[in-house]
C-alpha positions as CSV (number, residue, x, y, z in Angstrom):
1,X,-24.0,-85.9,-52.7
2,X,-22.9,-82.5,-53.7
3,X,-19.4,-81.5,-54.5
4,X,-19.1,-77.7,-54.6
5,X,-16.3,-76.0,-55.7
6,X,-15.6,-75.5,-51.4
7,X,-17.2,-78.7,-49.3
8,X,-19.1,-81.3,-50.0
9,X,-23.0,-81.6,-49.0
10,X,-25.1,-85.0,-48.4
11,X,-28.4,-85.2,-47.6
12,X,-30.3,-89.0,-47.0
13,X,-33.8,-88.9,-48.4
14,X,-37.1,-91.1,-48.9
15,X,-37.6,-92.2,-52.0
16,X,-41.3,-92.0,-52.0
17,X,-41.5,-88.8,-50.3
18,X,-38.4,-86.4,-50.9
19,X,-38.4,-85.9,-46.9
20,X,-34.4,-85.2,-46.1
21,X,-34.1,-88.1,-43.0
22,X,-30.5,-87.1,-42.5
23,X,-27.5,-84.7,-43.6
24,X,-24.0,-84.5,-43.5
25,X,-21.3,-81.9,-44.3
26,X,-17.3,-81.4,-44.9
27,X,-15.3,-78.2,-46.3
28,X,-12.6,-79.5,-49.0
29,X,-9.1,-80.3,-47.5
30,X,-7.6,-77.3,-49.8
31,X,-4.6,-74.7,-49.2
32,X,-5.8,-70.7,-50.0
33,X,-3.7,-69.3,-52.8
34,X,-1.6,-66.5,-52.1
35,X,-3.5,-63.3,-52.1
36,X,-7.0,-64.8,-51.4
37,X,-10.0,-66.7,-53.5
38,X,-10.1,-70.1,-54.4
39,X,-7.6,-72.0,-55.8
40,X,-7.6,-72.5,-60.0
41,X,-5.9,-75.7,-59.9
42,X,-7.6,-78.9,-57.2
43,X,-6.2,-82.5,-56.6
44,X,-9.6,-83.8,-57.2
45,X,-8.7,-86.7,-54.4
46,X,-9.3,-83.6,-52.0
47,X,-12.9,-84.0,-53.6
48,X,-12.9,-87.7,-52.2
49,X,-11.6,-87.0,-48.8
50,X,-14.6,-84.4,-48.4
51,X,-17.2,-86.4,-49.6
52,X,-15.8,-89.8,-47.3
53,X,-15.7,-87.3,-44.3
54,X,-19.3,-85.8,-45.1
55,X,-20.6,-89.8,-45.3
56,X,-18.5,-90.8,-41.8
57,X,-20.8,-91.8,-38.8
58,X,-22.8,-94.0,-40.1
59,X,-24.8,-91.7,-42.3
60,X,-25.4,-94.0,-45.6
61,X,-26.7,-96.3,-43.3
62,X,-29.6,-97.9,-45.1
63,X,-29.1,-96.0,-48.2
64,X,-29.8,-98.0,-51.7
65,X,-28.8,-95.6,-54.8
66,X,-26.5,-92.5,-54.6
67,X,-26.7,-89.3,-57.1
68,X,-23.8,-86.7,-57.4
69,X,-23.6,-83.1,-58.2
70,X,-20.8,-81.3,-58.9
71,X,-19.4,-77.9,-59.8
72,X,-19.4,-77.5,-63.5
73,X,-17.2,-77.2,-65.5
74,X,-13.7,-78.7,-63.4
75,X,-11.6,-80.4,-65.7
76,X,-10.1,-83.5,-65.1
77,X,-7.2,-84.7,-67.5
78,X,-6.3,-88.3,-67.4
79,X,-3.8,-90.4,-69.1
80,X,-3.8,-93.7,-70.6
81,X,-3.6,-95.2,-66.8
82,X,-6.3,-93.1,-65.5
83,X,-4.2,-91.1,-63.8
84,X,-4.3,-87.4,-63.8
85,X,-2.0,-85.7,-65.9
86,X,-2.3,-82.2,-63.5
87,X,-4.7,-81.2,-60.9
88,X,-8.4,-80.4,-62.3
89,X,-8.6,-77.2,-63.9
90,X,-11.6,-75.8,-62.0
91,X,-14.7,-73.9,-63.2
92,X,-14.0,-70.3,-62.1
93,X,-10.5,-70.2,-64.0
94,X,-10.4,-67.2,-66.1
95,X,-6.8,-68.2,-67.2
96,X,-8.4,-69.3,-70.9
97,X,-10.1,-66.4,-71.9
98,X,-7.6,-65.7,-74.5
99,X,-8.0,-69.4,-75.2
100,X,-11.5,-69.0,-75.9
101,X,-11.1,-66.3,-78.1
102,X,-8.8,-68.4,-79.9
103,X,-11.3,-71.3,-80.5
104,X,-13.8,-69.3,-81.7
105,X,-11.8,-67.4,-84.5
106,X,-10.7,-71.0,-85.5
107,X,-13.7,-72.2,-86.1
108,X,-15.6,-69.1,-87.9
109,X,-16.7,-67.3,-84.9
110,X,-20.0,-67.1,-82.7
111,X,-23.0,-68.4,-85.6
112,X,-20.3,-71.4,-86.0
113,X,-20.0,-72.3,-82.3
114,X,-23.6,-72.0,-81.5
115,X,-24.9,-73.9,-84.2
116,X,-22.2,-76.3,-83.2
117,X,-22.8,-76.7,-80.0
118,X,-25.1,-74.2,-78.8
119,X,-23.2,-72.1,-76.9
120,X,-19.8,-69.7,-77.5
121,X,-16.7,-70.5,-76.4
122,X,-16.2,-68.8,-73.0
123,X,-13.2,-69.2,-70.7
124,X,-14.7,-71.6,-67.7
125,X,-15.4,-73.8,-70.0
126,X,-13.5,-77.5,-70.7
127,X,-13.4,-76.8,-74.5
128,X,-11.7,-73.6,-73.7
129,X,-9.5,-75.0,-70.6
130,X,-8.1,-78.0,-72.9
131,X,-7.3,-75.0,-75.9
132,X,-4.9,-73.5,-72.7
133,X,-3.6,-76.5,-71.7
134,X,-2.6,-77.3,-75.5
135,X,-0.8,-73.9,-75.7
136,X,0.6,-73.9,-72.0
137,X,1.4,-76.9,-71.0
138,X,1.9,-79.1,-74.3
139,X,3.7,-82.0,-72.2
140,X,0.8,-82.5,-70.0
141,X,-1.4,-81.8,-73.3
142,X,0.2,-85.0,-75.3
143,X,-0.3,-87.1,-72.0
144,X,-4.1,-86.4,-72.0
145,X,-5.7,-89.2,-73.5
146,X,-9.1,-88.8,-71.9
147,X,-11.3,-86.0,-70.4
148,X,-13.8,-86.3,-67.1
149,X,-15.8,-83.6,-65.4
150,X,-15.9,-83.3,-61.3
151,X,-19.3,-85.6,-61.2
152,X,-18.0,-88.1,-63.7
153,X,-14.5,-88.9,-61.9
154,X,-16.1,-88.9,-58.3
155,X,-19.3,-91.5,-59.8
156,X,-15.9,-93.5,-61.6
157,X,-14.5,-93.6,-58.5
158,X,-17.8,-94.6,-56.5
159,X,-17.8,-97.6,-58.8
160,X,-14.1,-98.8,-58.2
161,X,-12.9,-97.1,-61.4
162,X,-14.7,-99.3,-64.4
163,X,-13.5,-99.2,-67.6
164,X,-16.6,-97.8,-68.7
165,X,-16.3,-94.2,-68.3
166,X,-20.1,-92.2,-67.9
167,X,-21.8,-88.5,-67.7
168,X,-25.1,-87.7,-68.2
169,X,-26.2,-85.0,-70.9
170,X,-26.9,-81.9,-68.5
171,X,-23.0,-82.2,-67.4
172,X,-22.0,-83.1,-71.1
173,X,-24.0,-80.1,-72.3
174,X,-21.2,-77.9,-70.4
175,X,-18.1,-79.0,-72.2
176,X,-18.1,-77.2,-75.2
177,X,-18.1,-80.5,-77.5
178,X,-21.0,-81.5,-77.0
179,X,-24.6,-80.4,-78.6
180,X,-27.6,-80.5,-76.6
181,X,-29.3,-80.0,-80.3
182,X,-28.1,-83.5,-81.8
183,X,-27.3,-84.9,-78.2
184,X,-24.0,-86.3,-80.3
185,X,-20.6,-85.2,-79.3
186,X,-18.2,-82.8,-81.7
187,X,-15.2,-85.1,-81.6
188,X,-13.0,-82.8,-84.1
189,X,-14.1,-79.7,-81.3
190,X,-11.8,-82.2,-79.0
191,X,-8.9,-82.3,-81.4
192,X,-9.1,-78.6,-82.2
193,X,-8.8,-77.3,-78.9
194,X,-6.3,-80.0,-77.3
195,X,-4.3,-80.7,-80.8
196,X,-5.2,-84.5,-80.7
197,X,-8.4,-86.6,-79.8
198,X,-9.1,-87.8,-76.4
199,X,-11.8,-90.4,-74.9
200,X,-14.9,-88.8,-73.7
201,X,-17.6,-90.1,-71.2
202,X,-20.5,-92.4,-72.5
203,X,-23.6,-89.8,-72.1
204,X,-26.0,-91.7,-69.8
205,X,-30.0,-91.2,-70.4
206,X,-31.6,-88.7,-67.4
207,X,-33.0,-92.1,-65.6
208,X,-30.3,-94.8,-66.3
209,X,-28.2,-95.7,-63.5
210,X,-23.7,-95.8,-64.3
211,X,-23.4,-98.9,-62.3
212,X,-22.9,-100.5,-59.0
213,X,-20.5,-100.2,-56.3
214,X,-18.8,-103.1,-54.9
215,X,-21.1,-102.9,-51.9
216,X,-23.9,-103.3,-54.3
217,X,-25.5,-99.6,-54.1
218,X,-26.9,-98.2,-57.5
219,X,-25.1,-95.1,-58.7
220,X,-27.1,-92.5,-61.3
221,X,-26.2,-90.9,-64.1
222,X,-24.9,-87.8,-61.5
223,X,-25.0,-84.3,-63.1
224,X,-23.9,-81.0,-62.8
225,X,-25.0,-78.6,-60.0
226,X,-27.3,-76.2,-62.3
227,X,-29.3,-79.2,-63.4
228,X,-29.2,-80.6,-59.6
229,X,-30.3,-77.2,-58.7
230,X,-33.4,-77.7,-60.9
231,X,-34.2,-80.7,-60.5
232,X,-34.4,-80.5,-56.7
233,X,-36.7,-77.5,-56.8
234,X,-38.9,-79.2,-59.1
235,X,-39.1,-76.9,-61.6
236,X,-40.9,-77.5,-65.3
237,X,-41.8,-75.8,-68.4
238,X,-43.0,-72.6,-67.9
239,X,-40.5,-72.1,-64.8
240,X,-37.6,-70.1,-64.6
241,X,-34.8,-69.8,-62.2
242,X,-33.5,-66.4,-61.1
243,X,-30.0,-66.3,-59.3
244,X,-28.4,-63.3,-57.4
245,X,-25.0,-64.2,-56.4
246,X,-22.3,-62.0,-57.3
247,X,-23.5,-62.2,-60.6
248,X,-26.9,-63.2,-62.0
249,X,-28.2,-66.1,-64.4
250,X,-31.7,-66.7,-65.8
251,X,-32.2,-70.2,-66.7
252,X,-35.9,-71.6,-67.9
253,X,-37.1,-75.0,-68.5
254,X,-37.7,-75.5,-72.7
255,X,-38.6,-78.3,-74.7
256,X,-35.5,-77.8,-77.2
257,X,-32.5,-76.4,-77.5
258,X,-32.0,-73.1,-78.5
259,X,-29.1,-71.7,-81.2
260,X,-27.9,-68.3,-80.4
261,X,-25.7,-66.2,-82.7
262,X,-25.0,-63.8,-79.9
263,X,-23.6,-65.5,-77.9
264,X,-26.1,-64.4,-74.5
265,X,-28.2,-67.8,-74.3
266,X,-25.9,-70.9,-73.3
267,X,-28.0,-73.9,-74.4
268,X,-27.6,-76.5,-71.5
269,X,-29.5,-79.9,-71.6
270,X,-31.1,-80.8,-68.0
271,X,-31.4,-83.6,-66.0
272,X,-35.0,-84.5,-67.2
273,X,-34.8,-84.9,-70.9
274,X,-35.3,-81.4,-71.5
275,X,-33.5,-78.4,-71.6
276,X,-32.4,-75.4,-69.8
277,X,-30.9,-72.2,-72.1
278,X,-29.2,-69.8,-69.5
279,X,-28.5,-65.9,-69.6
280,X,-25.6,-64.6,-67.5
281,X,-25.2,-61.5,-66.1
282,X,-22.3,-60.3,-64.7
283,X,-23.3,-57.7,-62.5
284,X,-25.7,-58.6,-60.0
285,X,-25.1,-58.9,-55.8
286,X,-22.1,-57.3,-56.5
287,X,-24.1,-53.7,-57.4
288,X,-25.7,-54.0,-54.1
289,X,-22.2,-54.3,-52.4
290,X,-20.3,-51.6,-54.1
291,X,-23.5,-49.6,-53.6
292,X,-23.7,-50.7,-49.7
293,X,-19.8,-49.7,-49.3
294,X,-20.2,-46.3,-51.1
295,X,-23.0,-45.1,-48.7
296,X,-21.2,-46.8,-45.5
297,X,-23.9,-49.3,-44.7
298,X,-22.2,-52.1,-43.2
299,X,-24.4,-55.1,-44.8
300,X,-27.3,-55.6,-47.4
301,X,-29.7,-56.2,-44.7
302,X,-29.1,-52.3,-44.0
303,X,-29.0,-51.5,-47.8
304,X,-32.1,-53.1,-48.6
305,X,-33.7,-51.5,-45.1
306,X,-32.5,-48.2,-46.7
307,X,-33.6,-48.6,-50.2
308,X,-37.5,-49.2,-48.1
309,X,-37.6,-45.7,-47.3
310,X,-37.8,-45.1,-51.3
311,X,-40.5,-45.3,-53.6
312,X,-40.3,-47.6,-56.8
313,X,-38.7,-45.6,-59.5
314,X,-36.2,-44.1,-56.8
315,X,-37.5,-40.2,-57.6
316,X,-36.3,-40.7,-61.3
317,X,-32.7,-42.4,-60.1
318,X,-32.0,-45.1,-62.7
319,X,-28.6,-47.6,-62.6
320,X,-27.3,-49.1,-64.8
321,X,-24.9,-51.8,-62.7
322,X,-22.3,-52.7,-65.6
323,X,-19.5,-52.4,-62.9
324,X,-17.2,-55.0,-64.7
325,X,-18.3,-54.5,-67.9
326,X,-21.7,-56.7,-69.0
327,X,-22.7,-60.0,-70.6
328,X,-26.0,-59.4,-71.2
329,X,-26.4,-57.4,-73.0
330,X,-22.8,-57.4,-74.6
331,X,-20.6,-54.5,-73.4
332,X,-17.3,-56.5,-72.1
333,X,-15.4,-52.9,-71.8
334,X,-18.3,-50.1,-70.6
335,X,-18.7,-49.2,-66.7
336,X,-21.9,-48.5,-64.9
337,X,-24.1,-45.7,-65.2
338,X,-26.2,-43.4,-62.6
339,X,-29.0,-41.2,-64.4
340,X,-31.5,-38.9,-63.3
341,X,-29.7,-37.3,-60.5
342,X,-31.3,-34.0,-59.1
343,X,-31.7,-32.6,-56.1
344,X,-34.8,-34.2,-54.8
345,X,-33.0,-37.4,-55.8
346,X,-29.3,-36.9,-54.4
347,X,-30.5,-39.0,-50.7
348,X,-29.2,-42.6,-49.9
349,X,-32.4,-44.2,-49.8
350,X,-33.0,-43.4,-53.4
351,X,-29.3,-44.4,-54.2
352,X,-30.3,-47.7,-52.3
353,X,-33.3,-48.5,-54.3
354,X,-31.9,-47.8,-57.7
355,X,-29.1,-50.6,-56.8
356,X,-32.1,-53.1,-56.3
357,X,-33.8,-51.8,-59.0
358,X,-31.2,-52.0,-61.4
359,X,-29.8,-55.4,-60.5
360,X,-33.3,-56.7,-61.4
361,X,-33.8,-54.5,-64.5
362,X,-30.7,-56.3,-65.7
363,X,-32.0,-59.4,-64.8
364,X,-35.3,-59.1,-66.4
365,X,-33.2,-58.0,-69.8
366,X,-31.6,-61.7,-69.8
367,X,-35.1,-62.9,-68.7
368,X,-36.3,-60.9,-72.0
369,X,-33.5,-62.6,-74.2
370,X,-35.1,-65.7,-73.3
371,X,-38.9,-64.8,-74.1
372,X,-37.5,-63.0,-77.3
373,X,-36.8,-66.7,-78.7
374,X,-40.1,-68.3,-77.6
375,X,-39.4,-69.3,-73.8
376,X,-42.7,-69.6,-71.9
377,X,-41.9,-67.7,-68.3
378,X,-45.3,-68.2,-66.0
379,X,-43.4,-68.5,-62.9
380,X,-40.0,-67.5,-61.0
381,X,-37.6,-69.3,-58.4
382,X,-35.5,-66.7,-56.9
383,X,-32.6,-68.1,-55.4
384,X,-29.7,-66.6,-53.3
385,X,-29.2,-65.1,-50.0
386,X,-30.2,-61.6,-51.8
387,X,-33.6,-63.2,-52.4
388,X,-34.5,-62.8,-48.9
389,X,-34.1,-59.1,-48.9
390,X,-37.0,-57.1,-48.3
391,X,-36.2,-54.5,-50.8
392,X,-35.6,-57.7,-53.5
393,X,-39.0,-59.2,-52.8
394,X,-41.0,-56.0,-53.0
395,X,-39.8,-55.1,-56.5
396,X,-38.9,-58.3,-57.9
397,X,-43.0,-59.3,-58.8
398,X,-44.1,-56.0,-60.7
399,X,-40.2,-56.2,-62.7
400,X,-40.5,-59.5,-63.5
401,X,-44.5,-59.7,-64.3
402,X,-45.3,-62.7,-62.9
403,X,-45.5,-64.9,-60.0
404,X,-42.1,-65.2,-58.1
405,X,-41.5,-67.8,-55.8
406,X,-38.4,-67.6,-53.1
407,X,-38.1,-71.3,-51.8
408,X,-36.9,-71.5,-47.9
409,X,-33.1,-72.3,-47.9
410,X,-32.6,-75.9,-48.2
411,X,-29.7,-78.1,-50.3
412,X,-31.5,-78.1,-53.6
413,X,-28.6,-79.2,-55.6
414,X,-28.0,-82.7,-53.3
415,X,-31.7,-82.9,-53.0
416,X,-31.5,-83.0,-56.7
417,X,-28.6,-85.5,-57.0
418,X,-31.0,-87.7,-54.3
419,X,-33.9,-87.4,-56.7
420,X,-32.3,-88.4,-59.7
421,X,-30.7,-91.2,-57.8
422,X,-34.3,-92.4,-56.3
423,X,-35.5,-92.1,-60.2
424,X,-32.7,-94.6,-61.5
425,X,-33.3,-96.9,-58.7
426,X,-37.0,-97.1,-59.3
427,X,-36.4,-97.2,-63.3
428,X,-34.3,-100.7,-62.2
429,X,-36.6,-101.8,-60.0
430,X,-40.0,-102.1,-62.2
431,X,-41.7,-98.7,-59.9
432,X,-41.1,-96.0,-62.1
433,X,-41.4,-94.7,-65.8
434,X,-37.8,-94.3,-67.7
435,X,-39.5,-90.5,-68.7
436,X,-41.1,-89.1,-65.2
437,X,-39.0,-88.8,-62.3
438,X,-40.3,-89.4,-59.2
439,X,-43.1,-87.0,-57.6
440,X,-41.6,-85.3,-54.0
441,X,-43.1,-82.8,-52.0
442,X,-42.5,-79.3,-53.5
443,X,-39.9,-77.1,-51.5
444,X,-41.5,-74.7,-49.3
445,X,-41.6,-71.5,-50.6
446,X,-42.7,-67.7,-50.4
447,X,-45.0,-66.8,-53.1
448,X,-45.1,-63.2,-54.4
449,X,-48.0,-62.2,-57.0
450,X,-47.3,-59.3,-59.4
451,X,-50.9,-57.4,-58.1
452,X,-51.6,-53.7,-58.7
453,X,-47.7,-52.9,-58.8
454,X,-47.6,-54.5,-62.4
455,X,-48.1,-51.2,-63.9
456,X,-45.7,-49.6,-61.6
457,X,-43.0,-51.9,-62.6
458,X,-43.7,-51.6,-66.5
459,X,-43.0,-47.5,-65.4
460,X,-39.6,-48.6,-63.2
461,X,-38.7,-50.6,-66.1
462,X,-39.5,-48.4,-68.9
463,X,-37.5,-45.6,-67.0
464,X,-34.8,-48.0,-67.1
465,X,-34.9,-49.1,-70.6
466,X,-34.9,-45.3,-71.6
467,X,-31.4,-44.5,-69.7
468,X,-30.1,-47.9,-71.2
469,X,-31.0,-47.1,-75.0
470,X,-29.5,-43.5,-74.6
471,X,-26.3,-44.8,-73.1
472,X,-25.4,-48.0,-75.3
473,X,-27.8,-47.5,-78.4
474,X,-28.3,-50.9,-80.1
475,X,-27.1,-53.1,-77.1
476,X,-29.6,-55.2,-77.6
């Protein structure tokens, strides 16, 4: 099961094979707020009514263990009842940025925070969301006695609501006050940001299962959607994950968790034992559509058909796509940047193929970030709708270096959650090894090989890199 932040996805598989049998599918009962976007604030009983209409007809007929995914980072507050105090505070509220900023001055800035808990305090974060709740809404603060994420109140709830209360690492790894590095959690972080302590969620081992429902199904560990994501595509040392959505994140399988200073790398733990540091961009599909809407193509299909008619290096036309400012590298406040314009360069298809080109320059910076602190990168999954451009897949091999796989569209994340929850069910029944999670049949997938364009995209890139160090010397 997979509860995104807009419906809820289920897919039945075979334990032995990974082969998706059945599917099912519901959009969360929620109102629009005023003005558009998604809501800041869910009942997270709309996340129930989703998932019972996404399992109606008969479709966990047969089933014998259940995994859940959820959107990161949601909130859930809950007093000494195990009620909720408010509705969840959901992942992509910015309302605690000033929180965050807060947190981290209190505790002695970004070298504190990472070695803390490898990561810096950032706005979607619980750590940051409990700092604004302490400061906006100190009633509902005092009530808080204890703190849940999405997939740890929906498994609770699976399991008639136990008074054991469970997460697994990968969603614990999230929260700000907890350290992938020591696989402890910071309980003063807890009373810092929210003014008092609060219970947190037993952190579950990748394999071990949270319990039974009354019906007598096994429930597993459940995890967050990034380390669903992952563990659905089957990815392992060496692999990284490349994601265009409006903005971009690198993520790579590693062997330990990573402390960063800076602030770029976010050290997550996954859902195999091992651990996934992430780089965030914050410019990525979003380039392509301002770029699309300033030369009046109607869709990136057309955009990326345009930016064909170019050559790599778009006739010396380099962007820069910090449109909102950047993350990686740092430059919250600066806009984007268009160099090398002349007239043999002023056409739209040039204008087109910089936008791709610049996306993935930016990309392959926060890919760089990685490798700088020892990351092995021998392979990419490139996920998003943008992956299936034409204009993304011819450049993306020689930019990145090496092999890039783009995996057919499937539900990775509840195949993930299904994985884990065949893993747990074999761990309990004798079949499988506490350490190695079941072996399924590998998504099916595109595979792009670097060739003879390597050394043209070590020229793109370069070209790139030049217009970057002239503009924000020392950015990285």
């Amino acid at each position: 099961m997979d509860s995104s932040p807009d419906f809820t996805r289920i897919v039945v598989c075979d334990t032995d094979t990974g082969a998706v049998l059945r599917q099912g599918y519901a959009p969360h009962p929620m109102e629009t707020p005023e003005g558009g976007g998604r809501p800041s604030d869910v009942d997270p009983q709309a996340w129930l009514l989703s998932l019972g209409e996404a399992a109606g007809s008969g479709l966990l007929e047969g089933v014998q263990a259940i995994g859940v995914s959820a959107q990161q980072n949601a909130l859930v507050p809950l007093d000494a009842q195990g009620a909720c105090v408010r509705p969840a505070l959901v992942g992509g509220d910015r309302r605690a940025q000033v929180a965050a900023a807060d947190l981290m001055d209190t505790l002695g800035g970004r070298q504190a925070w990472a070695e803390a808990v490898g990561c810096v305090p950032q706005a979607a974060q619980p750590v940051a969301k409990l700092r604004w709740l302490a400061r906006t809404e100190p009633d509902n603060a005092l009530r808080t006695t204890a703190l849940m994420q999405a997939h740890d109140w929906l498994v609770w709830q699976l399991l008639g609501r136990p008074a054991r209360r469970t997460t697994d690492r990968g969603g614990a790894s999230g929260t700000g006050y907890w350290s992938a590095a020591t696989g402890a959690y910071r309980a003063d972080l807890v009373e810092l940001a929210l003014g008092h302590p609060a219970m947190v969620p037993e952190v579950l081992g990748p394999s071990e299962a949270a319990g039974m429902t009354p019906e007598g199904l096994l429930i597993s560990a459940g995890t967050g959607e990034t380390m669903a994501a992952a563990l659905g595509l089957g990815i392992g040392l060496g692999d990284a994950v490349v994601s265009l959505g409006a903005s971009g994140s690198v993520m790579a399988v590693h062997p330990e968790a990573l402390v960063d200073s800076t602030g770029m790398i976010t050290s997550l733990a996954d859902a195999t034992g091992m651990h996934l540091p992430v780089v965030t961009t914050l410019n990525a599909v979003r380039a392509l559509r301002g770029t699309a809407e300033l030369l009046g193509v109607p869709d990136l299909e057309s955009l990326s058909d345009l930016a064909m008619k170019s050559t790599p290096g778009s006739h010396g036309l380099v962007m820069l796509p910090y449109l909102e400012g950047e993350r990686t590298p740092s430059l919250p406040h600066t806009a984007g940047t268009l160099a090398g314009l002349r007239r043999e360069s002023m056409k739209p298809e040039h204008l087109a193929r910089a936008a791709f080109e610049g996306m993935l320059c930016g990309l392959t910076d926060a890919l760089d970030v990685l490798r700088g602190r020892g990351v092995d990168v021998r392979r990419i999954f490139l996920l998003g709708a943008a992956a299936e451009l034409p204009a993304v897949q011819a450049a993306a091999p020689a930019l990145f270096g090496v092999q890039v796989v783009v995996p057919q569209p499937a539900d990775y994340t509840a195949i993930g959650a299904a994985r884990q929850a065949a893993w747990a069910l074999g761990v309990s029944q004798g079949t499988l090894a506490p350490h190695t999670p079941p072996t399924w049949q590998g998504a099916a997938a595109r595979v792009l090989e670097p060739g003879e364009e390597l050394a043209v995209g070590q020229a793109v890139r370069q070209q790139y890199t030049s217009v970057r160090e002239q503009t924000h010397p020392g950015a990285f």
